[in-house]
BABA-92519 format. One record per residue: residue in three letters; y, z negated, x negated of N, C-alpha, C, O in turn. Coordinates in steps of 0.05 Angstrom, whole numbers, padded with zeros to 5 digits, always signed. Atoms other than C-alpha are relative to their C-alpha. Layout:
# residues N
alaYZXYZXYZXYZX
...
***
This chain:
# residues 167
unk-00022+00019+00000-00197+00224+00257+00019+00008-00022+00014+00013-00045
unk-00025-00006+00023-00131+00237+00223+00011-00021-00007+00011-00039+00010
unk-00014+00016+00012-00092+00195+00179+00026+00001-00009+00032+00024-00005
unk-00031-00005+00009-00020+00192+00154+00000-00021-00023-00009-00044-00019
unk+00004+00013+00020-00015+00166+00084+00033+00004-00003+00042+00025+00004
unk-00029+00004+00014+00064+00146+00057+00001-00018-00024-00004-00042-00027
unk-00002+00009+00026+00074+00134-00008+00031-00011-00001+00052-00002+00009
unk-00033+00008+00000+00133+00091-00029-00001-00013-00028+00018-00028-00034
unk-00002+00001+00034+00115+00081-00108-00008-00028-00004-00015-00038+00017
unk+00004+00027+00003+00101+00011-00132-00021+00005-00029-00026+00027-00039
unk+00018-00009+00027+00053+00001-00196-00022+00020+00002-00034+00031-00016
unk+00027-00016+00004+00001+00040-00165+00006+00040-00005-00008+00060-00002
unk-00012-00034+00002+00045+00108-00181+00022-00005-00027+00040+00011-00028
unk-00019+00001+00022+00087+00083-00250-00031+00010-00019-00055+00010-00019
unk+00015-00019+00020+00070+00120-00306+00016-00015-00029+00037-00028-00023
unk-00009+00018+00023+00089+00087-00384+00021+00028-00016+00014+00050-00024
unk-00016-00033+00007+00153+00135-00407+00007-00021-00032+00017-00042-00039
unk-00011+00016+00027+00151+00134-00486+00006-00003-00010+00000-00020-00027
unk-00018+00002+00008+00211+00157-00497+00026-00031+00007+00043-00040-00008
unk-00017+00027-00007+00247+00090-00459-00004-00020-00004+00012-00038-00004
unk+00008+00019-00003+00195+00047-00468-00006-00019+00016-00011-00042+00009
unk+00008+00018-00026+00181+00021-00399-00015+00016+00017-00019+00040+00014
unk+00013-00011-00035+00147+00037-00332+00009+00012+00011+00017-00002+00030
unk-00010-00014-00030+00174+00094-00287-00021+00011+00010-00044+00013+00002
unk+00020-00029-00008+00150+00147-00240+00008+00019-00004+00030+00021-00016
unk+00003-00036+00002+00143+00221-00238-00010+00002+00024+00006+00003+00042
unk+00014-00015-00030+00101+00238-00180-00022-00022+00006-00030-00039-00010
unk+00024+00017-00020+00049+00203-00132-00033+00005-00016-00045+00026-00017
unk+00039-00003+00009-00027+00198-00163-00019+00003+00020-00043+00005+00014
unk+00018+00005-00015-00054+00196-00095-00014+00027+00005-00038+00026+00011
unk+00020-00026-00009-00075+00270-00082-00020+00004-00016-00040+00015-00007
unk+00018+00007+00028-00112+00257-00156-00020-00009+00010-00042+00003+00009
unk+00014+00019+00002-00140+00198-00132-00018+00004+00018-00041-00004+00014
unk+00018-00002-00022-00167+00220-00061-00024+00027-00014-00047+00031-00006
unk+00021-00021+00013-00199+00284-00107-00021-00016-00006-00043-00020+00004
unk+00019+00010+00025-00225+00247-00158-00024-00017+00021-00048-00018+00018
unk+00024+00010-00018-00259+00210-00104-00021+00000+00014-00040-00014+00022
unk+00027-00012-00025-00291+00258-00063+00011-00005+00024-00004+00006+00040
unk-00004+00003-00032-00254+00239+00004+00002+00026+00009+00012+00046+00000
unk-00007-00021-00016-00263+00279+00057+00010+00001+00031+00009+00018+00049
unk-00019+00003-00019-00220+00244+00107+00025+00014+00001+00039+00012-00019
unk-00008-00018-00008-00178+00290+00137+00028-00021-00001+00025-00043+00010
unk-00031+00017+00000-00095+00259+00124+00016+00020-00011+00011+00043-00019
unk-00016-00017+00000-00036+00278+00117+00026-00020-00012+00038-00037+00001
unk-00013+00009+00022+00006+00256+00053+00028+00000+00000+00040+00022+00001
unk-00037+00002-00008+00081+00238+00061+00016-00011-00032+00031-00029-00025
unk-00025+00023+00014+00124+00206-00008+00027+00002+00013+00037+00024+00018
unk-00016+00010-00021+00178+00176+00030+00020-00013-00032+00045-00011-00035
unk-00018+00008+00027+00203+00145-00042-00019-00011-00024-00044-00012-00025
unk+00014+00006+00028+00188+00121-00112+00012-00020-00010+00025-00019-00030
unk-00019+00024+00016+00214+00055-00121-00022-00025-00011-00044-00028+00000
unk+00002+00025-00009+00200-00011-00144+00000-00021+00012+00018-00037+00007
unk-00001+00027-00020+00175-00066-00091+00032-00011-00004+00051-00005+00010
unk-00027+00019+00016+00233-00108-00126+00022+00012+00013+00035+00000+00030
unk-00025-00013-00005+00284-00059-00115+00001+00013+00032+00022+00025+00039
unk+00005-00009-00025+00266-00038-00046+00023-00015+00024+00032-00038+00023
unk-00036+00007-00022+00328-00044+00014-00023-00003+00028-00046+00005+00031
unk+00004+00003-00022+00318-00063+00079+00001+00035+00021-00014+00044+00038
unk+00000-00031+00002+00341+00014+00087-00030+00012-00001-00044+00022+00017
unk+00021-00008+00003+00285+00029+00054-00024-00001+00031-00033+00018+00044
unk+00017+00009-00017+00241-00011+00102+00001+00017+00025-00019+00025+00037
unk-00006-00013-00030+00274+00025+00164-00017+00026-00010-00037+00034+00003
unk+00019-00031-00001+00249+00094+00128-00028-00006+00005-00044+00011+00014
unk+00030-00003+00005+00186+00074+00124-00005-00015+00031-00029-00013+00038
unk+00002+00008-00028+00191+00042+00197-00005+00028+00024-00023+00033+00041
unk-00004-00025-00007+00216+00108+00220-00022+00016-00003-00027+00027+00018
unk+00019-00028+00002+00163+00157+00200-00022-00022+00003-00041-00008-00004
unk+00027+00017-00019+00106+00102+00226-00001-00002+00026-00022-00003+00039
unk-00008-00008-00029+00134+00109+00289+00005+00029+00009+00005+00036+00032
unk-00005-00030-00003+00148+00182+00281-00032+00020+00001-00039+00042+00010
unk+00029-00014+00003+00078+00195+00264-00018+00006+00017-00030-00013+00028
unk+00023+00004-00026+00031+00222+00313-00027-00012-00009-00045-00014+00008
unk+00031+00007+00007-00030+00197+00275+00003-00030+00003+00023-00040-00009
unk+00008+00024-00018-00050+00127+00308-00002-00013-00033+00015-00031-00033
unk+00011+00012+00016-00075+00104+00234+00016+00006-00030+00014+00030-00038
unk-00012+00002+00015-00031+00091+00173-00005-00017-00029-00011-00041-00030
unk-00005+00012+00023-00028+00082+00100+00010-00011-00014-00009-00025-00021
unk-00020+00006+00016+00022+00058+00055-00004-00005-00029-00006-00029-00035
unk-00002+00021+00013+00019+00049-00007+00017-00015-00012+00038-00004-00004
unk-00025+00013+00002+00069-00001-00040-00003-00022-00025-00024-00032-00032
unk-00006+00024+00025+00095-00052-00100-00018-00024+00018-00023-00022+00042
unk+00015+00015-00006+00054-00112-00092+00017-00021+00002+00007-00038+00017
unk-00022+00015+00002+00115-00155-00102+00008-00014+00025+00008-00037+00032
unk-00012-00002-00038+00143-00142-00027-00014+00013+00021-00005+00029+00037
unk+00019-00029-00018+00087-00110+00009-00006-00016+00030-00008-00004+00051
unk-00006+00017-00021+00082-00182+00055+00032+00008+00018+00032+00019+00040
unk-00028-00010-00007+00162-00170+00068-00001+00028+00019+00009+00033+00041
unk-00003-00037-00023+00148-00091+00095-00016-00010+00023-00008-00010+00046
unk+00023+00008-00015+00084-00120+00125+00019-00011+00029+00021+00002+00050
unk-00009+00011-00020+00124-00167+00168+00023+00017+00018+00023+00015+00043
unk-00016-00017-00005+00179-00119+00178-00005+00026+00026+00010+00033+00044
unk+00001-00026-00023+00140-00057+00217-00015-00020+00012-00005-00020+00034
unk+00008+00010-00021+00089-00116+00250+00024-00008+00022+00018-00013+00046
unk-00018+00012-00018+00154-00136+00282+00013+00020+00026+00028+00016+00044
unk-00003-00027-00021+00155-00064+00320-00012-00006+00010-00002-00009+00032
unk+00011+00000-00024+00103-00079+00355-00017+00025+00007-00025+00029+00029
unk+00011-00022-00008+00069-00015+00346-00027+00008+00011-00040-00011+00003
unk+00027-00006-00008+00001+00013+00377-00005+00015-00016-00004+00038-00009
unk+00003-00011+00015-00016+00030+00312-00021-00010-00025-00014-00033-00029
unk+00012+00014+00020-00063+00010+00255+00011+00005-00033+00005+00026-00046
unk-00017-00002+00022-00023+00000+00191-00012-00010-00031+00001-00031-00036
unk+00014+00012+00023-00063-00018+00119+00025+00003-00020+00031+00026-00022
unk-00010-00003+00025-00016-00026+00061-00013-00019-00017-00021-00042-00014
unk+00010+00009+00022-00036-00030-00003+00015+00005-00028+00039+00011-00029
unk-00013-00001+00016-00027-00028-00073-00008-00004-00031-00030+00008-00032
unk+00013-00001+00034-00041-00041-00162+00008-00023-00005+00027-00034+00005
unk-00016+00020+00017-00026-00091-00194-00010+00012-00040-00007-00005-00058
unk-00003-00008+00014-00042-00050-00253-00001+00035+00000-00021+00047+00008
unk-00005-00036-00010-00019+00032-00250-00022+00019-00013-00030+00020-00036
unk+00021-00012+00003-00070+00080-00238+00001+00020-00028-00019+00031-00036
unk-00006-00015+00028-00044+00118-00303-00016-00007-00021-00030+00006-00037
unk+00022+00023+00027-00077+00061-00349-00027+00009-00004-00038+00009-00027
unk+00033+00001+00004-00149+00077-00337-00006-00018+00009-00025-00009+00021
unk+00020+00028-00011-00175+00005-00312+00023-00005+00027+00034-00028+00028
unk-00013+00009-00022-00134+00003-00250-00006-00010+00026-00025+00004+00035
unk+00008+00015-00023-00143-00035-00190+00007+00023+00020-00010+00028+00037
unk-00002-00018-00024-00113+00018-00147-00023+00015+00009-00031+00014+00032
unk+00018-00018-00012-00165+00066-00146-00023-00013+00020-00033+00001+00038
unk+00019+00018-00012-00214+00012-00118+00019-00004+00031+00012+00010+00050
unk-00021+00006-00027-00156-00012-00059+00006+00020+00007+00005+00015+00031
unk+00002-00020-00008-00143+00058-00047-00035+00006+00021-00034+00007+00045
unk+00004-00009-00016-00204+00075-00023-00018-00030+00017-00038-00026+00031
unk+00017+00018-00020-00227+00002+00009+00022+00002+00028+00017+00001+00052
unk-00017-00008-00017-00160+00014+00038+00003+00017+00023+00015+00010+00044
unk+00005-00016-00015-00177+00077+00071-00018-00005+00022-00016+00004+00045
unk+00020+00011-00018-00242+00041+00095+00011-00009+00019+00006+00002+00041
unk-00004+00026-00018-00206-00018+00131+00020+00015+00020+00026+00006+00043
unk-00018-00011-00029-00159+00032+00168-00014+00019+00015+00001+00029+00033
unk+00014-00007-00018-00208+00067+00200-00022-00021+00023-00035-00020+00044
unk+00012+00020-00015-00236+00014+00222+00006-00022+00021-00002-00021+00044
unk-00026+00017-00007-00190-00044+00240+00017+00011+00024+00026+00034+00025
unk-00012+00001-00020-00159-00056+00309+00032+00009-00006+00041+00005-00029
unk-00026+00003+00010-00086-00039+00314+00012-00023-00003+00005-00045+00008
unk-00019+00024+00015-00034-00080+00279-00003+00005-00024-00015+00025-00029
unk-00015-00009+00023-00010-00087+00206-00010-00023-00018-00009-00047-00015
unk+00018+00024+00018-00054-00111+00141+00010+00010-00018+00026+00029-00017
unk-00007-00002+00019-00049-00114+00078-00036-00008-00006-00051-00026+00002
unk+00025+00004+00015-00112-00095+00035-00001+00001-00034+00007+00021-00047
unk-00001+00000+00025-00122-00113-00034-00028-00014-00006-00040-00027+00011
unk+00014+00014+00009-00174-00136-00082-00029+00001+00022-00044-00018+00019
unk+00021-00011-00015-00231-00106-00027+00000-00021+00016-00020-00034+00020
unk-00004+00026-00025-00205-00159+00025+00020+00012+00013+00039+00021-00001
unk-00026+00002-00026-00159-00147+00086+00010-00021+00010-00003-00041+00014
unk-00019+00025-00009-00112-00191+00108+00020-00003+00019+00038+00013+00013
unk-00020-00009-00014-00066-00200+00163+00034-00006-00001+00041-00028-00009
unk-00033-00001+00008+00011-00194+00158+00000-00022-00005+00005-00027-00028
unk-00016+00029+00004+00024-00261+00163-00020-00019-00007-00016-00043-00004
unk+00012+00022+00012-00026-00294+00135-00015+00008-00030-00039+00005-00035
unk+00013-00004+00030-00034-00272+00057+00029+00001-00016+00049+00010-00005
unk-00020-00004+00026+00015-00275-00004-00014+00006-00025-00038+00004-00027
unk+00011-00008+00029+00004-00255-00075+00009-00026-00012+00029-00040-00010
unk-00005+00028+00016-00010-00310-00122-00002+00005-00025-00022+00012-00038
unk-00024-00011+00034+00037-00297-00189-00020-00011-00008-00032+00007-00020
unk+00009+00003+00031-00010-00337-00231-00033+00006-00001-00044+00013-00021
unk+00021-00025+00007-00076-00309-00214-00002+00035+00000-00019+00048-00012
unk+00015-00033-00001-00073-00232-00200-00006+00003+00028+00000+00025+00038
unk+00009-00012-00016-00100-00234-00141+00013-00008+00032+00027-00028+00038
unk-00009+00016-00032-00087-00234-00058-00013-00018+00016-00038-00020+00017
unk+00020+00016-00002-00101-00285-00026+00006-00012+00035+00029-00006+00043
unk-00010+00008-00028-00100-00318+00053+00024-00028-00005+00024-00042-00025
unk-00017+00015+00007-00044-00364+00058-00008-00035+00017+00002-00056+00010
unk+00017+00024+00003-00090-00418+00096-00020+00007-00005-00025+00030-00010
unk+00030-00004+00009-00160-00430+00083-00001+00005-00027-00019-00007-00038
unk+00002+00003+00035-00151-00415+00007+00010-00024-00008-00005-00034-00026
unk-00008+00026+00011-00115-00479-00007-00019-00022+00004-00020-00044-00008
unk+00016+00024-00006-00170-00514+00024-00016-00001-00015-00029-00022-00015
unk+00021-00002+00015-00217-00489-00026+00009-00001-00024-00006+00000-00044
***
């Protein structure tokens, strides 16, 4: 089974610059990360861009619409800012594609050492081999479906948007 992985930057690819004093990127960590891991799922690595969720265009969204639909591989990666990753989510489920779509993401950049990516990277990889088509979002070693998860600013983590309130 082949994969198509698109990178589009988000914390899980900022690097700490220490001449500015803030967060940018340089390059993608994921070819690192699938090493460092040992995968030997067979994909095929695209960066598509290097932005900030935050700063991300509806433009944007189309590119990354575009080469999901352009892709001959049935099974898709993303990874992405954790900010707006519901927003994309809803955006390509609204294609309609016969496609299985996982985005994911950091909420702390794999640069640090203690990062959450490397863990959502590869549960990430799990849940799209697996998983029916249509368009999730995996974080925090849970999948979730487009429209039913948000990120909750004052814990950290993702979460379902019913059934968590009830608990």
């Amino acid at each position: 089974m082949s994969l198509r992985i698109l990178i589009t930057g988000g914390t899980f690819d900022k690097e700490y610059d220490m001449i500015n004093g803030k967060l940018d990127f340089e390059e993608t960590h994921v070819p690192e990360m699938l090493k460092l891991g040992r995968c030997t799922v067979d994909a095929e690595i695209r960066t598509l861009m290097m932005v900030d969720s935050l700063e991300m265009t509806d433009n944007d969204r189309e590119l990354i619409l575009h080469n999901c639909k352009s892709a001959p591989e049935e099974r898709i990666l993303i990874t992405h800012g954790t900010d707006t990753m519901q927003v994309t989510a809803e955006y390509l489920a609204k294609a309609k594609m016969a496609k299985t779509i996982v985005i994911t993401g950091a909420m702390i950049p794999y640069k640090f050492g203690s990062s959450d990516g490397f863990f959502n990277l590869g549960a990430a990889l799990a849940f799209l081999q697996t998983l029916p088509h249509g368009v999730y979002v995996a974080m925090n070693g849970r999948y979730y479906n487009w429209d039913n998860v948000r990120k909750n600013k004052k814990t950290g983590y993702f979460e379902e948007i019913t059934g968590s309130l009830a608990s």
